[in-house]
N, C-alpha and C positions, 0 to 999 in steps of 0.2 A: 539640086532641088532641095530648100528647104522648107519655109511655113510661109503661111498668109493667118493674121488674126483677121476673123470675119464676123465672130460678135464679144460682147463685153457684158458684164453683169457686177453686180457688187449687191453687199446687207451689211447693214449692221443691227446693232439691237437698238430694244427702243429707249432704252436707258439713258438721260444724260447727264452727266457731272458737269457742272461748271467749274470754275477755278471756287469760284464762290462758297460752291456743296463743300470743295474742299478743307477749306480753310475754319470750315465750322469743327473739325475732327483734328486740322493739323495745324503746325507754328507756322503758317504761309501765307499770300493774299495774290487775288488777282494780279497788282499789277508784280505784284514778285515774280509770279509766273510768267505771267504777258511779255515780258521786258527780255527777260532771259531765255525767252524759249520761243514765242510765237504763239501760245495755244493757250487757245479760250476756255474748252470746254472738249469732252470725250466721251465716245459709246461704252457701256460697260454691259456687260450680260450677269444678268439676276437670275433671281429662282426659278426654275423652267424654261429655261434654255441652256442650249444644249452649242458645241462649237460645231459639230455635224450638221443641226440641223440650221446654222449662220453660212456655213458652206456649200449644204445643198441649196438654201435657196440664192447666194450666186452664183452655184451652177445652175439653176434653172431658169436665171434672168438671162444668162450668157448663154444659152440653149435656146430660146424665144429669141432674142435679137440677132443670132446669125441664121436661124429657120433651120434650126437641126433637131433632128430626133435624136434621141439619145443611145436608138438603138444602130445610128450612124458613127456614135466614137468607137474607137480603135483601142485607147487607151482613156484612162484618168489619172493621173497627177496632181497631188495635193504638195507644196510646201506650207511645212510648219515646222512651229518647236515644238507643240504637244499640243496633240490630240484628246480627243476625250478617253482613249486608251492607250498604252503602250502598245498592245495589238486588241482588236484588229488596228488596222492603220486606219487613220481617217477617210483617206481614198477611199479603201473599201465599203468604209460605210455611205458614201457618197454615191458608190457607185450602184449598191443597196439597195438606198434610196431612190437614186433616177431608174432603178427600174433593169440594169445591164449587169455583163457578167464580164464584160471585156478585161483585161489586163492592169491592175490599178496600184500603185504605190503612193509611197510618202518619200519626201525628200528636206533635209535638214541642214538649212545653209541658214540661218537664222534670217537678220534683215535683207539679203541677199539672194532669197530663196525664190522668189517669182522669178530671177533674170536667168539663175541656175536650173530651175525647172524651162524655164525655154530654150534652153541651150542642150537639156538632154532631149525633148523631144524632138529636135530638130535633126536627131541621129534616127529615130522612129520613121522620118520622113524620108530622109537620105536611101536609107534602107529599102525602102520599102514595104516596111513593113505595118504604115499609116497613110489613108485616107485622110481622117478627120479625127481630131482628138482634144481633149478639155485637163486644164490645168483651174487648177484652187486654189489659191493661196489665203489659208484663214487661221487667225492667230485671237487669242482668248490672253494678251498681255494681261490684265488685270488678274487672273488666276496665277501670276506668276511673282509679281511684286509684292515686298514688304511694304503695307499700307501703313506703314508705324516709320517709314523713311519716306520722310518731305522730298530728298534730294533726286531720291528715283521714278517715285509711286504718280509723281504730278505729269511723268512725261510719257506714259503710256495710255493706248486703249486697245479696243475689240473690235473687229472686222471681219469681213472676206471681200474678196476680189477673182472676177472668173473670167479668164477667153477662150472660146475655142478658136482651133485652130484647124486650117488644111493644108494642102498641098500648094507650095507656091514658092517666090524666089524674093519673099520679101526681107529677110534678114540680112542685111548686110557687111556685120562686122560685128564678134563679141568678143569679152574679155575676161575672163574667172579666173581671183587669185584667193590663196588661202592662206594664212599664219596662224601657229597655232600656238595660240596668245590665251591664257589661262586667268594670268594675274588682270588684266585690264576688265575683260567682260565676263563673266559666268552665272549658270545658275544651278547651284547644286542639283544631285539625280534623288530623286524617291528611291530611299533604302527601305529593303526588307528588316525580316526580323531573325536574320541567318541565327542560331547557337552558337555556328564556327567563326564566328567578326563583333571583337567586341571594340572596334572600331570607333570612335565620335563622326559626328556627321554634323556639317553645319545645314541650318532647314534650308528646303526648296526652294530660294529668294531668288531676285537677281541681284549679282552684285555690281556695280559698273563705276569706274575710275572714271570721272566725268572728265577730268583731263586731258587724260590717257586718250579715252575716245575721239574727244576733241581733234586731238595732233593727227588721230589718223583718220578718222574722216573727212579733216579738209582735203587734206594731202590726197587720199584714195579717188575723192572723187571728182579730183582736179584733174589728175594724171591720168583717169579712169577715161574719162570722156575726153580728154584732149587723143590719146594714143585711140580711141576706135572709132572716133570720127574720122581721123586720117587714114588709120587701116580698112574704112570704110571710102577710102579716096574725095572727102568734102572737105570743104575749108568750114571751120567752124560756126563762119555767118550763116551757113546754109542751111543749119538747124532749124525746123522752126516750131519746135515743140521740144523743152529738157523737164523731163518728169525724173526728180531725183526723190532718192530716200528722204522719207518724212520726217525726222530723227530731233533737228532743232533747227529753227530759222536762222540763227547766227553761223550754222555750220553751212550751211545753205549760201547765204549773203558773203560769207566768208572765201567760198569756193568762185562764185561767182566772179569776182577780185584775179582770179588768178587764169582765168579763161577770157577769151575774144568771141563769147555767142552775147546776141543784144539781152539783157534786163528782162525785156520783156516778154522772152522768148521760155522764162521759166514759169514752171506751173506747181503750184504748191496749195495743199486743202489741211494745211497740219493744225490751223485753226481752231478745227473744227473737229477732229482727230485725234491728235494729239500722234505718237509713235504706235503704230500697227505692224511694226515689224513687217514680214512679208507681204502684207496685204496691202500695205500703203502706195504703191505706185501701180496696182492692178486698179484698186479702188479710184483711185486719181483719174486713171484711164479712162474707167468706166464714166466717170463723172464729166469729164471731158471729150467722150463721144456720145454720151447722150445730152449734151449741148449745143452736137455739132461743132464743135468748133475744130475736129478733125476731118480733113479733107483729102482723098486719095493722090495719093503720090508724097504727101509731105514725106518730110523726117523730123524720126521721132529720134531723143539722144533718150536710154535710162541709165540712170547709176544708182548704184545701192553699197553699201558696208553694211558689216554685220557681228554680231559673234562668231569667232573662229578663230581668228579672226579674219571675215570673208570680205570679198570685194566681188561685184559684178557688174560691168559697163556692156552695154546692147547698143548699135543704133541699127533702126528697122525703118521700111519706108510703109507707107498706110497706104 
């Protein structure tokens, strides 16, 4: 016994940057962007708004579309990289807000974080120690990049993405790997102001070896999806839905190259987006079942990379 996702929700802010907005502040342009990346344009959260409150309201779109109360979860589950606070967790405040007291954490797998948070509450279900329970995956990228670096700042945005989940046997195969790779991806921690550490500290940024990333995110999400399709016992054509990490279209077109699912079989909104880190393939989701275009019994393939340096391949059937 593991899960059934039975509804979906997503927000973002109302903010949006074009490549355009951009280029008025930094040495870049539209098609600079466009060409090497994929992405138009992205959500950013301004003054008065808050990452909580981008989170609770896709958990409460994902609350209305499976017809759950909220005093029906078991648990909540947020991944992120950072919250509006160190503690409380985000979860908590989510769960706050919907109104519940049930059991609520945070979970930190960076890009990786949505397929890792379904892979731990899938132990919840096993268990038995869940009915029904909701995961968040909601990330405030722009509060993390240096807006004074062209090479990083143009390929992130802000989001959430929310499903709940129940009792059911639709997971069929996953796969979570971890390297802990420091030099390629990081983003320094918020130091105090200790007496005893007179220590330098590089600021808050992220730093990312666009290379480095490169080489292993084709690789991860090639190898990622080809080994849990099969330990999922399907041949690849059988896919008929690949909602991968939204990260850069060439890393995407690139992986596509090294796999046997059809072109057309992949779903990407990084467009539009831009890199949402954990939120990006819940958000995808959402957006792709409230289109319909997900239909019971398909399969679905996800993969994600991340900071960790994380990997996580799911496939699930709807």
């Amino acid at each position: 016994m593991n899960f059934k996702i039975i509804g979906t929700g997503s927000a973002r802010p109302a903010c949006v940057k074009t490549n355009d907005d951009l280029a008025e502040f930094l040495d870049t342009s539209d098609e600079w962007i466009r060409t090497r990346t994929g992405i138009e344009e992205r959500h950013v959260l301004t003054d008065g708004e808050s990452l909580s409150q981008l989170a609770t309201q896709a958990a409460q779109a994902a609350l209305e579309n499976s017809g759950t109360k909220p005093e029906e979860l078991d648990f909540v589950i947020c991944s992120t990289i950072r919250g509006d606070y160190i503690t409380p967790s985000l979860s908590c405040i989510v769960a706050r807000n919907l109104g519940v007291r049930c059991m609520a954490f945070d979970i930190n797998a960076a890009c990786s974080g949505f397929i890792y948070a379904l892979d731990c509450a899938t132990g919840y279900f096993e268990r038995g120690r869940a009915q029904k329970g909701l995961i968040v995956s909601a990330e405030a990228m722009s509060k993390m990049v240096n807006w004074q670096d062209r090479a990083t700042c143009v390929l992130f945005g802000d989001a959430a993405g929310a499903v709940v989940l129940e009792k059911g046997e639709n997971l069929l195969a996953s796969k979570l790997t971890s390297d802990g790779n420091v030099e390629v991806l990081n983003i320094p921690h918020v130091y105090g102001n200790s007496p005893f550490s007179s220590d330098e500290h590089n600021p808050s940024y992220l730093f990312m070896d666009g290379h480095g990333v490169y080489k292993f995110a084709v690789n991860a999400m090639a190898t990622g999806l080809a080994e849990t399709i099969a330990a999922a016992g399907l041949k690849q054509d059988e896919v008929d839905h690949v909602l991968p990490h939204q990260a850069n279209m060439r890393i995407i077109q690139a992986a596509m190259k090294k796999l046997d699912i059809p072109e057309d079989r992949y779903r990407t909104n990084i467009a539009h987006y831009g890199n949402t880190s954990s939120a990006c393939i819940p958000v995808l989701l959402d957006e792709l079942n409230q289109a319909g275009m997900l239909k019971e019994g398909q399969i679905l393939a996800l993969t994600a990379f991340g900071g960790g340096l994380t990997t996580g391949a799911m496939v699930i059937r709807w």
